[in-house]
N, C-alpha and C positions, 0 to 999 in steps of 0.2 A: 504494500500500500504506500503510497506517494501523498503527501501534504501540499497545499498548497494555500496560499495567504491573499484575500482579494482586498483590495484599496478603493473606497468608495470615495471620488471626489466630491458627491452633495455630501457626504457625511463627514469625510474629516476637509474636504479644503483641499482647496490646490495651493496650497503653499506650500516650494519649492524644500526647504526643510524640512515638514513632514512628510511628504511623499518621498524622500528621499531616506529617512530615518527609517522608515516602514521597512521598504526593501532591505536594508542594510540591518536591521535587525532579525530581519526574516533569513537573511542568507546566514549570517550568526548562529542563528538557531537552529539551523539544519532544514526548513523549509525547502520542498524541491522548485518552487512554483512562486511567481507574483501575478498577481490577474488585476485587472482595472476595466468596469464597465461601459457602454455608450449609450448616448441620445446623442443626436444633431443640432434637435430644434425641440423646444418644449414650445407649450403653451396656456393660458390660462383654461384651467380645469381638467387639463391632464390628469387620468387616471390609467392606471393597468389595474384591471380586477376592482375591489375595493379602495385599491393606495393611490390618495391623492398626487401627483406630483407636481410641487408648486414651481412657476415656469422660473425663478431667481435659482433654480438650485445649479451648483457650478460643476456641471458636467464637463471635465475639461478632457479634447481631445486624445481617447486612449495611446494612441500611437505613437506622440508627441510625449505623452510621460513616461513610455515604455524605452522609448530614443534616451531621458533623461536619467532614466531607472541603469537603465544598458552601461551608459558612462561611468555611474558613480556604484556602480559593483561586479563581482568576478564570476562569479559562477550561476546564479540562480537565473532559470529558465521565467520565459517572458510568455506572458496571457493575456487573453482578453474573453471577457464575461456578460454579456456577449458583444460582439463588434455585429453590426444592424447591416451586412453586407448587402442588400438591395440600393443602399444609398450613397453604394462610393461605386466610380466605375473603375471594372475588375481592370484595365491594363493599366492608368495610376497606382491602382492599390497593390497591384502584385509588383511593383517598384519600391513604394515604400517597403512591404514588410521586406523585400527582399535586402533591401537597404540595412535596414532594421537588425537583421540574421546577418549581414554582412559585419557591422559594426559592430556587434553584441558577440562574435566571434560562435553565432551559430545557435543564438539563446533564446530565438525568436520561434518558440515550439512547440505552444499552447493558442494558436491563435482559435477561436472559438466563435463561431457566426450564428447571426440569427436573424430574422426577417423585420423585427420591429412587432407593436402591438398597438401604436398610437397612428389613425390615421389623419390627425395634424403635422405628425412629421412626415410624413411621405408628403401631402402636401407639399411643405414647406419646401422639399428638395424636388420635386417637379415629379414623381412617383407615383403611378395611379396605385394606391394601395393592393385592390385586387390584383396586381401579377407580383406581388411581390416574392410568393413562394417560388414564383417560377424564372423570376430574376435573377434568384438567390442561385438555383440550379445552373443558371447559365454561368453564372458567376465564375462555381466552382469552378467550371470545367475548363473557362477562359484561363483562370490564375493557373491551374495546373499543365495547360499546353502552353503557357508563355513563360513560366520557369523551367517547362522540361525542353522549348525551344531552340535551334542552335542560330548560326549566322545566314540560314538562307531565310529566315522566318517565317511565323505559323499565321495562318490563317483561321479564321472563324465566321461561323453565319447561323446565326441564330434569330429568334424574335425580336430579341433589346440589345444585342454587340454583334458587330461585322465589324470585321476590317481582313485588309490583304496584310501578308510580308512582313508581317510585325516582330521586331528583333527588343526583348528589352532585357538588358542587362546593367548591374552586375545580378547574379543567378542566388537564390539560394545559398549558402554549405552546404547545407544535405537537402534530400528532399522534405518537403517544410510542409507537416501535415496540418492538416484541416479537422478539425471537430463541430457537432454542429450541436447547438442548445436550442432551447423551446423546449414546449412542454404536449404540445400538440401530437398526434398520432403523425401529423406530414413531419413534422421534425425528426421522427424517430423513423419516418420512411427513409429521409432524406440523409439521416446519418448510417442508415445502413446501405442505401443507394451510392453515396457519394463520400463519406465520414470517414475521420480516423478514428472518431470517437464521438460518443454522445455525453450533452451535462445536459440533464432535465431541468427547467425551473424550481423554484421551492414550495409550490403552493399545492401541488400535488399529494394523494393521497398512498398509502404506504401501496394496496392493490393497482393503483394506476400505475407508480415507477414500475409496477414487476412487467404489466400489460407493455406499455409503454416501449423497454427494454429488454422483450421478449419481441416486439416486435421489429426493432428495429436488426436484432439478431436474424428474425425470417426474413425479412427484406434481404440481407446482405447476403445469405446462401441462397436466396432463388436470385438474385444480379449475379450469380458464378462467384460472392468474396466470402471470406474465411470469417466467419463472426467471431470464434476466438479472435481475432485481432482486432475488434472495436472497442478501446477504452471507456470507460464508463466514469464517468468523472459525478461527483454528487458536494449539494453543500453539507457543510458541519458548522457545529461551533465549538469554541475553544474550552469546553466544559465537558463536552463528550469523554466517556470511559474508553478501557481498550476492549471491552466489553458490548459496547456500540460501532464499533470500529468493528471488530468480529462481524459482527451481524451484519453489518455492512460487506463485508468480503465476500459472506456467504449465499449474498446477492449478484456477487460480479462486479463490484466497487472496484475499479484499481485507483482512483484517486481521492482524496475529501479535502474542499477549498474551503477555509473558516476566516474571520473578517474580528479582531478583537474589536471590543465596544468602546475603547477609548483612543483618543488621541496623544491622551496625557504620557509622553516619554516613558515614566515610572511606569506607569499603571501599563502600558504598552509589554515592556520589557517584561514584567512579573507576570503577564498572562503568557506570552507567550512562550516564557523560559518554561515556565509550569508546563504546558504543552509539550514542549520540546522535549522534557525528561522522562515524562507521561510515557510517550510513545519511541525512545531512544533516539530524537534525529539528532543530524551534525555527525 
């Protein structure tokens, strides 16, 4: 089982020193993972499900803290929870992450996608909401033929990306997988269709994750792939037993992303060291 540590910019702040502190407390710790989630565009009376979200909150560009996360530490692998891949287009974006993997000396390897669930931000970025499941599909498959592309360049023709001869480099370090979140049964098609792994949302109930991530295991053996090989990533928190963590395993868990409740340095360090000896990391 693999740990990993997510960083909410509306909750603690994008301020350059705690975002910074986070990760470098997390790699300390033995944490294998840093994750940071997205929105584009909020707006007044945004909600997902019941949770208000008020449009001041400071969602700061995942990427861009991930780039500043990468500089100021050595080893711990870079995420995203979820990046809303219908709202970037795939041949920029598969230059940044690639960027990204290039600079972090290859640490860029949790990127994690999802479709959005607020149809003001599609909106806002010119997106008819309705195809965005199917944006997201094309997406994949653009990003993955344009890092595995060489110098005569790849072509594509889809619904929502065409182009000829398209050359973008620098490439990857390795191949640079893809995971896909949601919590929707298309999500759990789409990581078994197209995924290196699935992270369900958190509002699900204990029989939906099993449905959920049984399905996305059938999807991947009738596409001819190997479902033993789709990670399963799930939230935690920093309180959990290794007795829940068990139980988790015993589901197909290989990873659990937990989020400490403070920002306060101290309080920071003492939950997470607890954590860390909890389950032997470092």
């Amino acid at each position: 089982m693999e740990f990993g540590i997510s960083y909410s910019t509306p909750f603690f702040g994008a301020d350059p020193e705690t975002l910074l502190g986070f990760a470098r407390d997390a790699e300390e710790f033995g944490f294998e993972s840093f994750y940071l989630p997205e929105h584009v565009a909020l707006h007044p009376g945004a909600k997902i499900g019941a949770m208000a979200l008020p449009p001041s909150l400071p969602f700061a560009d995942p990427l861009a803290c991930l780039s500043f996360v990468a500089a100021g530490t050595r080893r711990i692998l870079l995420g995203t929870g979820v990046l809303l891949l219908p709202y970037h287009h795939p041949v920029t974006l598969a230059k940044r992450l690639a960027t990204i993997d290039v600079l972090s000396g290859g640490r860029m390897r949790l990127l994690t996608v999802g479709v959005g669930a607020l149809p003001g931000e599609a909106r806002a970025v010119g997106v008819d909401f309705a195809t965005r499941g199917r944006r997201a599909d094309e997406a994949i498959d653009v990003l993955r033929a344009l890092w595995a592309g060489d110098e005569s360049g790849v072509g594509f023709e889809g619904d929502f990306y065409s182009f000829d001869d398209a050359c973008v480099y620098p490439k990857p370090l390795a191949e640079l997988p893809i995971h896909v979140g949601g919590s929707s049964p298309a999500a759990a098609r789409r990581a078994g269709v197209r995924g290196d792994g699935y992270f369900p949302g958190g509002m699900l109930t204990a029989e939906e994750r099993r449905r959920q991530f049984s399905l996305a295991r059938t999807t991947a053996a009738a596409a001819g792939r190997d479902p033993d090989r789709l990670e399963y990533t799930r939230w935690g928190s920093l309180d959990m037993s290794p007795e829940d963590v068990e139980v988790l395993a015993a589901e197909g868990v290989t990873r659990v992303v937990v989020s400490p409740d403070s920002a306060e340095p101290g309080r920071r360090r003492e939950v997470m060291a607890a954590f860390a000896r909890r389950f032997g990391l470092g």
